[in-house]
VMD Tcl script that builds the backbone (N, CA, C; Angstrom):
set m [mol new atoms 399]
animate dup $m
set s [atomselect $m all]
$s set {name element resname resid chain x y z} {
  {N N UNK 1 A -17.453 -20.973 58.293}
  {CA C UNK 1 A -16.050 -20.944 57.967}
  {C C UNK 1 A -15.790 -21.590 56.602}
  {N N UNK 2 A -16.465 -22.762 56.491}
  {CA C UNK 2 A -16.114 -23.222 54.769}
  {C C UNK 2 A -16.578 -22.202 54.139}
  {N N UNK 3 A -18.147 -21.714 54.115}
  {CA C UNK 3 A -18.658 -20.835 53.042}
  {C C UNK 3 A -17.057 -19.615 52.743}
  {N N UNK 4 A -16.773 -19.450 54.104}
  {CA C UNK 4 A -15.318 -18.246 53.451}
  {C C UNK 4 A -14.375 -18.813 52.883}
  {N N UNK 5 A -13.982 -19.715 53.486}
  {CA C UNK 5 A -12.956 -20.514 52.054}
  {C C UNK 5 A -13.348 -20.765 51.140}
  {N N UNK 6 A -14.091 -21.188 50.765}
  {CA C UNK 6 A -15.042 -21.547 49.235}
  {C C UNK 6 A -15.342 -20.206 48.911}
  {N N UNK 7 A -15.988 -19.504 49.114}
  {CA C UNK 7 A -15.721 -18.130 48.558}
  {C C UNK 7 A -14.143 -17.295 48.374}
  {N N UNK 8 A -13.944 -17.766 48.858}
  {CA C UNK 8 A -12.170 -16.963 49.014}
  {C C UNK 8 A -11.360 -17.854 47.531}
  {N N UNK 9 A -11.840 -19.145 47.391}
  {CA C UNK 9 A -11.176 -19.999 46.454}
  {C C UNK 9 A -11.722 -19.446 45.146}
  {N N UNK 10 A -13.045 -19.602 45.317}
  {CA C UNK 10 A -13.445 -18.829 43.752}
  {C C UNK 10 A -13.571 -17.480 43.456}
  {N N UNK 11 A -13.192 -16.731 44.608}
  {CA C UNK 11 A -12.787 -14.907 43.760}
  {C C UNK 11 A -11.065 -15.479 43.952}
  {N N UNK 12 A -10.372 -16.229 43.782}
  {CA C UNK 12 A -9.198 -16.488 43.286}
  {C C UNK 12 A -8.960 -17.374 42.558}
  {N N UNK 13 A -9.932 -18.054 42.325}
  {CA C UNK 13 A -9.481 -18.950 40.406}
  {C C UNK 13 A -10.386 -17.313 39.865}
  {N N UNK 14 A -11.098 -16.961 40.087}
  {CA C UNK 14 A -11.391 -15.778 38.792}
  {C C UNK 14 A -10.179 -14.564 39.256}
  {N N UNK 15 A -9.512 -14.428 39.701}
  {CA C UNK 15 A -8.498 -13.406 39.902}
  {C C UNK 15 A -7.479 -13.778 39.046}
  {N N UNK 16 A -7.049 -15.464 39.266}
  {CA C UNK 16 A -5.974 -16.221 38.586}
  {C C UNK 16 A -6.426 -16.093 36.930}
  {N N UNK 17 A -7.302 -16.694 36.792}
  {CA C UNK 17 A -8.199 -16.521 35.306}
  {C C UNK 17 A -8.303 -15.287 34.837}
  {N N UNK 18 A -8.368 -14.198 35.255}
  {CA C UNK 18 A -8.750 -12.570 34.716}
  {C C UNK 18 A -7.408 -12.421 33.999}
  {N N UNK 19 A -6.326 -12.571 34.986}
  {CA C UNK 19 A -4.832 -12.198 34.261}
  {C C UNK 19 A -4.281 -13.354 33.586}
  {N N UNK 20 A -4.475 -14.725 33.320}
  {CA C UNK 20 A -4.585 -15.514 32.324}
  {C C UNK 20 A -4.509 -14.994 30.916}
  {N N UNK 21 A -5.926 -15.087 31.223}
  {CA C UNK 21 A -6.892 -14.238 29.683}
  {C C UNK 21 A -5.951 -13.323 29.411}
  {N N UNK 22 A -5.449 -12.171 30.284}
  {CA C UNK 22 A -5.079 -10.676 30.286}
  {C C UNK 22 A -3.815 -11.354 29.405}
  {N N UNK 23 A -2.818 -11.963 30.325}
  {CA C UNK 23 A -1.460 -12.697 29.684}
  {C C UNK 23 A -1.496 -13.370 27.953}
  {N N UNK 24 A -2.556 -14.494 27.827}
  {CA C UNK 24 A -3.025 -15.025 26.497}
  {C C UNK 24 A -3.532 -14.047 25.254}
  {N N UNK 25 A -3.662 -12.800 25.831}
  {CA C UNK 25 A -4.155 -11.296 25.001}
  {C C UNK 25 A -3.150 -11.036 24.692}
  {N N UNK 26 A -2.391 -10.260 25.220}
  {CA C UNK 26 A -1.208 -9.649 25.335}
  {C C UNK 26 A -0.157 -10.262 23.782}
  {N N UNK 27 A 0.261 -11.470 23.702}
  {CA C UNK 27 A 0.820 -11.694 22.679}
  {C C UNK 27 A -0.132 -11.717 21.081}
  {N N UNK 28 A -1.132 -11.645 21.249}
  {CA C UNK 28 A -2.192 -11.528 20.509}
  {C C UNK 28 A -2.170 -10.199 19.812}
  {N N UNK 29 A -1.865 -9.311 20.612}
  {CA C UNK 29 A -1.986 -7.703 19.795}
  {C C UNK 29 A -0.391 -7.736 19.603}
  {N N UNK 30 A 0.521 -8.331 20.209}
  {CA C UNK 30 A 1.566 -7.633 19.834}
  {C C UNK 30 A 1.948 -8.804 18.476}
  {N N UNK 31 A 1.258 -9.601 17.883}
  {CA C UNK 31 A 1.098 -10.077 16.513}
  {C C UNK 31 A 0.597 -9.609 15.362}
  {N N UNK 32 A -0.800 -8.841 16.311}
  {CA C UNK 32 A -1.393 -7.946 15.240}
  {C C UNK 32 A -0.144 -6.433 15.110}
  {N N UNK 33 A 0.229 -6.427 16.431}
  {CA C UNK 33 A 1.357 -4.761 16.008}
  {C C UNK 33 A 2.017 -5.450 14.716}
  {N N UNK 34 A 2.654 -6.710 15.123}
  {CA C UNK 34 A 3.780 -7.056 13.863}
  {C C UNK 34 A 3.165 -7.514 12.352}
  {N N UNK 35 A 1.976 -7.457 12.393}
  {CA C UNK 35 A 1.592 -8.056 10.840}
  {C C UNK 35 A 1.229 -6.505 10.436}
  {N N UNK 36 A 1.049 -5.109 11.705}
  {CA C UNK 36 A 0.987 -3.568 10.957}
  {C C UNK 36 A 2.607 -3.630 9.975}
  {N N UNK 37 A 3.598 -4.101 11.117}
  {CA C UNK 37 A 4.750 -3.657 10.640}
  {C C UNK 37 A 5.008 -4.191 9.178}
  {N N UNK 38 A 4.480 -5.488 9.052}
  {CA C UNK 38 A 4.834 -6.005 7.970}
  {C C UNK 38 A 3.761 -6.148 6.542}
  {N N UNK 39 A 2.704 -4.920 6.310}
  {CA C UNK 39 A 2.140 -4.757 5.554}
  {C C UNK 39 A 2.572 -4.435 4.287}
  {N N UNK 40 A 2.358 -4.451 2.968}
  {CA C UNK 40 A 3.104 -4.759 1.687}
  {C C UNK 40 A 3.600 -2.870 1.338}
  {N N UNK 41 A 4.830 -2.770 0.900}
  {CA C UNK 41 A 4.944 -1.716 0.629}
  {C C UNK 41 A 4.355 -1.231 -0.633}
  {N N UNK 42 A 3.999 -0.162 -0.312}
  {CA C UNK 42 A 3.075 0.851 -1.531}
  {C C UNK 42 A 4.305 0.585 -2.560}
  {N N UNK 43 A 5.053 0.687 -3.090}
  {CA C UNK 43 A 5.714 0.098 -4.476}
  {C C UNK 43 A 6.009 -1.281 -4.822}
  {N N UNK 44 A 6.061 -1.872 -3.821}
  {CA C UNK 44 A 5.761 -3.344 -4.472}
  {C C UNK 44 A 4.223 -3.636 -4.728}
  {N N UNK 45 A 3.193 -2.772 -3.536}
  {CA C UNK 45 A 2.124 -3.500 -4.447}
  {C C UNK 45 A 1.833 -2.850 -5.740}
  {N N UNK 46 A 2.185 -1.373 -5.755}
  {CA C UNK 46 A 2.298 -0.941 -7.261}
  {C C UNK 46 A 2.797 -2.085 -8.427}
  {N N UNK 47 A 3.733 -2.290 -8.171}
  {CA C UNK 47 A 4.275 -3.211 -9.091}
  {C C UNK 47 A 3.757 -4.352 -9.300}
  {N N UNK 48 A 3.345 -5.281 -8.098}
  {CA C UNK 48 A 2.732 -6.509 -8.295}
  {C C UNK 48 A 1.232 -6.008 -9.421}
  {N N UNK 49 A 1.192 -5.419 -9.344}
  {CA C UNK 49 A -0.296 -4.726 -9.676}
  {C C UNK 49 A 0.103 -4.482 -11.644}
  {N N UNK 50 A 0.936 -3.751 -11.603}
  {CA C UNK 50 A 1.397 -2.973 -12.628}
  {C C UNK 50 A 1.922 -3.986 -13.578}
  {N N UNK 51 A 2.767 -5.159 -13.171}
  {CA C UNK 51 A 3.670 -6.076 -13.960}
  {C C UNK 51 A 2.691 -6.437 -15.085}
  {N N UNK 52 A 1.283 -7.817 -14.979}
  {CA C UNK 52 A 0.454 -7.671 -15.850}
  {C C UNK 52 A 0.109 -7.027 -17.159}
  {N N UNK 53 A -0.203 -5.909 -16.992}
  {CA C UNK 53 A -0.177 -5.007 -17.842}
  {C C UNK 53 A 0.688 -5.075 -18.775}
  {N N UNK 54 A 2.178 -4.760 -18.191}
  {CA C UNK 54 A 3.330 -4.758 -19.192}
  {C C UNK 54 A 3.733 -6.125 -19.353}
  {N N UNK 55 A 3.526 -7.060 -19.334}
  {CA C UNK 55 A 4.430 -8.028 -19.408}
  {C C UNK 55 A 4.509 -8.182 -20.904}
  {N N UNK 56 A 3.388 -8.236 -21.557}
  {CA C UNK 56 A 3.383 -8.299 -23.124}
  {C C UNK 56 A 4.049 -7.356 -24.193}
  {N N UNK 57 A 4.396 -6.436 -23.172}
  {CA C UNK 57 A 4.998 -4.967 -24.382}
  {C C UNK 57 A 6.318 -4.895 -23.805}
  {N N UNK 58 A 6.626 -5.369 -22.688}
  {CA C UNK 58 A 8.283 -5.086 -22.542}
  {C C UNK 58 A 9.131 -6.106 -22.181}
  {N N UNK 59 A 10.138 -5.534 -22.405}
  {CA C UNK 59 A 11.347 -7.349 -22.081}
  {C C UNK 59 A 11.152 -6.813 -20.166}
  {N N UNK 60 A 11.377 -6.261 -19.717}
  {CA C UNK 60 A 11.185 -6.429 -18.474}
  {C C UNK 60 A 9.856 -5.243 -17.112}
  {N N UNK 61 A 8.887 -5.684 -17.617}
  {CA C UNK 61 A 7.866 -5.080 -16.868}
  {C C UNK 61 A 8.115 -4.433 -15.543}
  {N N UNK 62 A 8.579 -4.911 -14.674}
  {CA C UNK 62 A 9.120 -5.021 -13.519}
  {C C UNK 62 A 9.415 -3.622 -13.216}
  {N N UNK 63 A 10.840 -3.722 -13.931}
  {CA C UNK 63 A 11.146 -2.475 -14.336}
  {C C UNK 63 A 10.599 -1.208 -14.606}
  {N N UNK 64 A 9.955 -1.372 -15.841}
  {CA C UNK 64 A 9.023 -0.375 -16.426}
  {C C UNK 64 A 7.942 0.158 -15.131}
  {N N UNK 65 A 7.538 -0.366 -14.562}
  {CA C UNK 65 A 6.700 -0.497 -13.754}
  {C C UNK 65 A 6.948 0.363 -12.235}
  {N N UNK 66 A 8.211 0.016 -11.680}
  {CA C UNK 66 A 9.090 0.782 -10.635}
  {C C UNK 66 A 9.615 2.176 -11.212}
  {N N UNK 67 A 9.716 2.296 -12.593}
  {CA C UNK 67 A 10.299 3.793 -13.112}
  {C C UNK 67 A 9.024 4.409 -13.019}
  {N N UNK 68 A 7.751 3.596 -13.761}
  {CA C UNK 68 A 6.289 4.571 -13.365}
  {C C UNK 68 A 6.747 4.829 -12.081}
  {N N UNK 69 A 6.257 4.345 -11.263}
  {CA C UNK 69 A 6.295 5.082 -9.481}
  {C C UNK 69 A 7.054 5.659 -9.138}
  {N N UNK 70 A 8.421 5.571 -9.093}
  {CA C UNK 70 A 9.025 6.241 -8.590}
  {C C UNK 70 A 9.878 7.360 -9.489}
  {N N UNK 71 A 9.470 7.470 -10.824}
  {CA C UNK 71 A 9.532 8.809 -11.634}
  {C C UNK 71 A 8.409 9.747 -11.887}
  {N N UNK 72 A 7.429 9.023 -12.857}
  {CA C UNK 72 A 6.520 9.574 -13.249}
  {C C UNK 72 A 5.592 10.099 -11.866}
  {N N UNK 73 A 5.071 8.794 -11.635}
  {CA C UNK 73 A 4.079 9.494 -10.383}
  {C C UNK 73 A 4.651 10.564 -9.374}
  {N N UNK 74 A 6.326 10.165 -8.929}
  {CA C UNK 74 A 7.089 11.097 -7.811}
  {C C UNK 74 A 6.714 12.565 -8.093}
  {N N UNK 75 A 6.389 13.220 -9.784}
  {CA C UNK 75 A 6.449 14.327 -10.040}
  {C C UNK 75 A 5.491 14.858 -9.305}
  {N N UNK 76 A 4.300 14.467 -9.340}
  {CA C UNK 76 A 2.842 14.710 -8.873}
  {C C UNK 76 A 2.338 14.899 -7.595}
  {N N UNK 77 A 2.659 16.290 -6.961}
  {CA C UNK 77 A 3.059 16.417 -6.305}
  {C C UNK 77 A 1.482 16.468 -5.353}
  {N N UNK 78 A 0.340 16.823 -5.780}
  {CA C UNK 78 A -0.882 16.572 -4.783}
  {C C UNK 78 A -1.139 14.592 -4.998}
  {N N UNK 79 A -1.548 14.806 -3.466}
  {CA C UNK 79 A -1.513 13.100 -3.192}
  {C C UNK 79 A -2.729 12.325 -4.002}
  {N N UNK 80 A -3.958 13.371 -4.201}
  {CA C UNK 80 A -4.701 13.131 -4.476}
  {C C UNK 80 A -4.701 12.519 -6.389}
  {N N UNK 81 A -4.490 13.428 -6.788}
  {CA C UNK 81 A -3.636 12.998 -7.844}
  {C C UNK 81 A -2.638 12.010 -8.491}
  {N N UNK 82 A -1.595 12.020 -7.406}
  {CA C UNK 82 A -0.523 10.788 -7.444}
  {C C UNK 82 A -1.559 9.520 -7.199}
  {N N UNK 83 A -2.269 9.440 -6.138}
  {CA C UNK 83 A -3.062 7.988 -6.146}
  {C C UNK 83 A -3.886 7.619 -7.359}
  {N N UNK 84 A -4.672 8.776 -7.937}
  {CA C UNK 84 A -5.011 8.616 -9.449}
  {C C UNK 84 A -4.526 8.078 -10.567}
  {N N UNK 85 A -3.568 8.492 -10.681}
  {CA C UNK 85 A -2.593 8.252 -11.201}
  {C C UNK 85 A -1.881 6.644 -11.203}
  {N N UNK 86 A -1.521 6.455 -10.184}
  {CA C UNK 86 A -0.859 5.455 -9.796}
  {C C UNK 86 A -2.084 3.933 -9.671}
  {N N UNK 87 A -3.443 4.420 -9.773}
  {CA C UNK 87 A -4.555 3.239 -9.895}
  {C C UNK 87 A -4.609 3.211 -11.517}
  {N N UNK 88 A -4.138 4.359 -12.091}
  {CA C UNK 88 A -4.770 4.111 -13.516}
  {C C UNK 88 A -3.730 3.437 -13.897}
  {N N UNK 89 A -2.350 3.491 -13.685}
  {CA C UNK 89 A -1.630 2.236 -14.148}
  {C C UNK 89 A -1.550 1.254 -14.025}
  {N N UNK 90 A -1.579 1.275 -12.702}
  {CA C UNK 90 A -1.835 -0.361 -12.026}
  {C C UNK 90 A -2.897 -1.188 -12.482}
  {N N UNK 91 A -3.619 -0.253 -13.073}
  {CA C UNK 91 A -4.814 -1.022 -13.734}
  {C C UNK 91 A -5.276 -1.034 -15.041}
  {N N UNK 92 A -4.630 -0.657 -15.317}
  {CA C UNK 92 A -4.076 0.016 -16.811}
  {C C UNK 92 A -3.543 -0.745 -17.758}
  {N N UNK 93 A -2.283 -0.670 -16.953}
  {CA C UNK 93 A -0.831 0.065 -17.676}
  {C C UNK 93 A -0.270 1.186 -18.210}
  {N N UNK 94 A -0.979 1.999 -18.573}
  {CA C UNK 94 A -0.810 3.153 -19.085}
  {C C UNK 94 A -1.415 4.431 -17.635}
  {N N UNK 95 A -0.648 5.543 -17.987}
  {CA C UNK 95 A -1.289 6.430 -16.918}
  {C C UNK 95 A -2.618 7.100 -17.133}
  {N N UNK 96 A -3.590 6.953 -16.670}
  {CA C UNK 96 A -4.878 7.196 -16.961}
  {C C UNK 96 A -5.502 7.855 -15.631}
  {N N UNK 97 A -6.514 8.659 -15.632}
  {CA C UNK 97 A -6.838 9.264 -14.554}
  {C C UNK 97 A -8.788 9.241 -14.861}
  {N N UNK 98 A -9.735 8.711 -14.059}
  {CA C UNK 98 A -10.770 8.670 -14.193}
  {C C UNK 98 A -10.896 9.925 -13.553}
  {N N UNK 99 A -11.983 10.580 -13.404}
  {CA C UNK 99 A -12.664 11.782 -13.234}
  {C C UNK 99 A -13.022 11.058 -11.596}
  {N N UNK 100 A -14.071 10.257 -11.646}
  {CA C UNK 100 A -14.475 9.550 -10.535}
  {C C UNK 100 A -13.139 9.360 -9.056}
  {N N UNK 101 A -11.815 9.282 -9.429}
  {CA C UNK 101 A -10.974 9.270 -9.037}
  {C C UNK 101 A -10.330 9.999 -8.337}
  {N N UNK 102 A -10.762 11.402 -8.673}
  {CA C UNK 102 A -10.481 12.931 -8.186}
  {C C UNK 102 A -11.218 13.199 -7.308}
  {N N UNK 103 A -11.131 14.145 -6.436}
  {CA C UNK 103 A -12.170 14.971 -5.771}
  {C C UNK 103 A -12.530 16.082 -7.056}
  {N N UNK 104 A -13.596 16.370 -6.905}
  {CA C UNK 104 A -13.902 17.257 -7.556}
  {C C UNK 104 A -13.775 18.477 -8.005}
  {N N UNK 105 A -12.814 19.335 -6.920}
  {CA C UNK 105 A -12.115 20.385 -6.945}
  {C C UNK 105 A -10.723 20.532 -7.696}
  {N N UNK 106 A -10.325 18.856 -7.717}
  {CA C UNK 106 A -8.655 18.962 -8.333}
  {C C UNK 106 A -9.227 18.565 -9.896}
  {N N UNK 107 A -10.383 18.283 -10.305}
  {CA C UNK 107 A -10.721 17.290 -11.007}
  {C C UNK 107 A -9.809 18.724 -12.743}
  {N N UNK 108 A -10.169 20.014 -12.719}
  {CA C UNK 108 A -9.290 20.180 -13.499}
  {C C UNK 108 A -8.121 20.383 -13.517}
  {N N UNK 109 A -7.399 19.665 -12.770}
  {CA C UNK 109 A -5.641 19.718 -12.468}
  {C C UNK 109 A -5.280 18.394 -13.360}
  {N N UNK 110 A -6.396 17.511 -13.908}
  {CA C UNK 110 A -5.960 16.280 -14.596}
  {C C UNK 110 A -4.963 16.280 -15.905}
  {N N UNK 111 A -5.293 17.115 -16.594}
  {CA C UNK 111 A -4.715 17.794 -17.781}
  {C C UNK 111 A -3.214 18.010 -17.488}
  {N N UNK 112 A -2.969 19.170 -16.318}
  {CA C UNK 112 A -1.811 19.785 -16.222}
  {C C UNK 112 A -0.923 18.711 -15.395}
  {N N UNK 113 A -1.663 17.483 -14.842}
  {CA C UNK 113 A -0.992 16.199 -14.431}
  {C C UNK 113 A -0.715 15.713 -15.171}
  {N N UNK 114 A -1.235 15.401 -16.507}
  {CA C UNK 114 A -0.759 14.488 -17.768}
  {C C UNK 114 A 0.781 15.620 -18.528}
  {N N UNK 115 A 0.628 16.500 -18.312}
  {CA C UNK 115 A 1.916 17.575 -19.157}
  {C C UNK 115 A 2.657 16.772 -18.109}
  {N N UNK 116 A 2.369 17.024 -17.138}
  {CA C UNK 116 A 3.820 17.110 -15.942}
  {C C UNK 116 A 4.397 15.479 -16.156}
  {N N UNK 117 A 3.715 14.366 -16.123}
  {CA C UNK 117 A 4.386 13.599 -16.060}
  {C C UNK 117 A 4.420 12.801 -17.444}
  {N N UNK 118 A 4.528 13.285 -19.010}
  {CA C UNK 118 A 4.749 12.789 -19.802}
  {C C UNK 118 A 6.142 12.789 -20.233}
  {N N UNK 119 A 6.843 13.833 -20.091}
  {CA C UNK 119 A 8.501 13.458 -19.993}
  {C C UNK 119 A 8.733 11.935 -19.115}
  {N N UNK 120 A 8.299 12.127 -17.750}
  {CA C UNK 120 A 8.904 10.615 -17.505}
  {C C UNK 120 A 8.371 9.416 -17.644}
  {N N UNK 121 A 7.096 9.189 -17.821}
  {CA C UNK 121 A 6.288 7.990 -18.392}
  {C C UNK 121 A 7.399 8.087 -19.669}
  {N N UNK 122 A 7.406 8.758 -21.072}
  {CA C UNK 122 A 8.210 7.714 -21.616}
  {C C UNK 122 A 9.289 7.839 -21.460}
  {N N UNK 123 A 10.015 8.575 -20.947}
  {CA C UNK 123 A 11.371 7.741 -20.157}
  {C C UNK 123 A 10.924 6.805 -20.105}
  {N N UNK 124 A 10.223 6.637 -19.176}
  {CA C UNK 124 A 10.557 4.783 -18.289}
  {C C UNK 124 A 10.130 3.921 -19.358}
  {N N UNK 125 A 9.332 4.209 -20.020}
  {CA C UNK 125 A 8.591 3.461 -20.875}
  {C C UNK 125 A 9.942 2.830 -22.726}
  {N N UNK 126 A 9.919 4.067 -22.968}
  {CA C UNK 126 A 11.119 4.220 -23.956}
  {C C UNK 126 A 12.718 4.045 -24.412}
  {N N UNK 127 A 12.712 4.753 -23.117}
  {CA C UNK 127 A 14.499 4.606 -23.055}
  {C C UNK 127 A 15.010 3.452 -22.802}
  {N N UNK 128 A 16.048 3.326 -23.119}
  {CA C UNK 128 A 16.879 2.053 -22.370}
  {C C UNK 128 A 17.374 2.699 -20.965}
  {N N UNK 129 A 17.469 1.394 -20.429}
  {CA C UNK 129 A 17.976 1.624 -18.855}
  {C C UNK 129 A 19.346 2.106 -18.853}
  {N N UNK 130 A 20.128 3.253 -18.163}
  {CA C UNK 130 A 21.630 3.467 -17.939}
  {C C UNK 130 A 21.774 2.660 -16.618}
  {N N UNK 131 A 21.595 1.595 -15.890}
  {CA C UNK 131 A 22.069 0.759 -15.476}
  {C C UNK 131 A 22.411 -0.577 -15.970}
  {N N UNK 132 A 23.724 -0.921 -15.866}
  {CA C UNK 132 A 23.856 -2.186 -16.368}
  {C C UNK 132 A 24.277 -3.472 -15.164}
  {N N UNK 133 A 24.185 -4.823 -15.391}
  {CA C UNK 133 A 24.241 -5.361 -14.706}
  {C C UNK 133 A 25.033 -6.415 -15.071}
}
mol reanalyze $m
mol bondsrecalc $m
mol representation Tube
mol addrep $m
């Protein structure tokens, strides 16, 4: 009769313990869900990335930097490309496209990517801003 209570006690501290653990998990992933939610947005890290570059050539980099992305690169319409694009500035400053960068199939679309987005590179780059503050 003890051996069954003593057995009965310890498949119930490990029953109690299984859903413990299970419970102490549980907030664990739903931390990792919230640090998915709160991963850096693709234009700020553009920018954090991009500022560098310009800080020496413009009164406000920042700027310059958010008109790249969300003008120049917006034109560019294969993704593959736009990410090209958008590393050669960030690492740059200027829009630059390595070969290595491409798949190999888009690799002569580089050219007709530089036509397309030289109207708005110098926009952003050139113009004065029509927002005032």
């Amino acid at each position: 009769m003890l051996l069954r209570i003593c057995s009965a006690a310890i498949l119930t501290s490990f029953a109690f313990a299984g859903a413990a653990q299970a419970q102490t998990q549980l907030p664990l992933e739903s931390v990792q869900l919230r640090t998915l939610f709160k991963m850096p947005d693709q234009r700020e890290e553009f920018v954090r990335q991009c500022v560098p570059h310009m800080a020496g050539r413009w009164a406000h980099p920042d700027a310059v930097c958010g008109c790249l992305h969300d003008h120049a690169a917006a034109v560019v319409d294969d993704a593959d490309l736009r990410q090209a694009v958008l590393r050669g500035i960030s690492e740059t400053g200027v829009p630059t496209i390595e070969t290595d960068w491409v798949p190999r199939s888009k690799q002569s679309e580089i050219g007709p990517t530089f036509t397309k987005i030289a109207k708005p590179t110098l926009q952003c780059m050139f113009e004065p801003s029509t927002t005032t503050n």
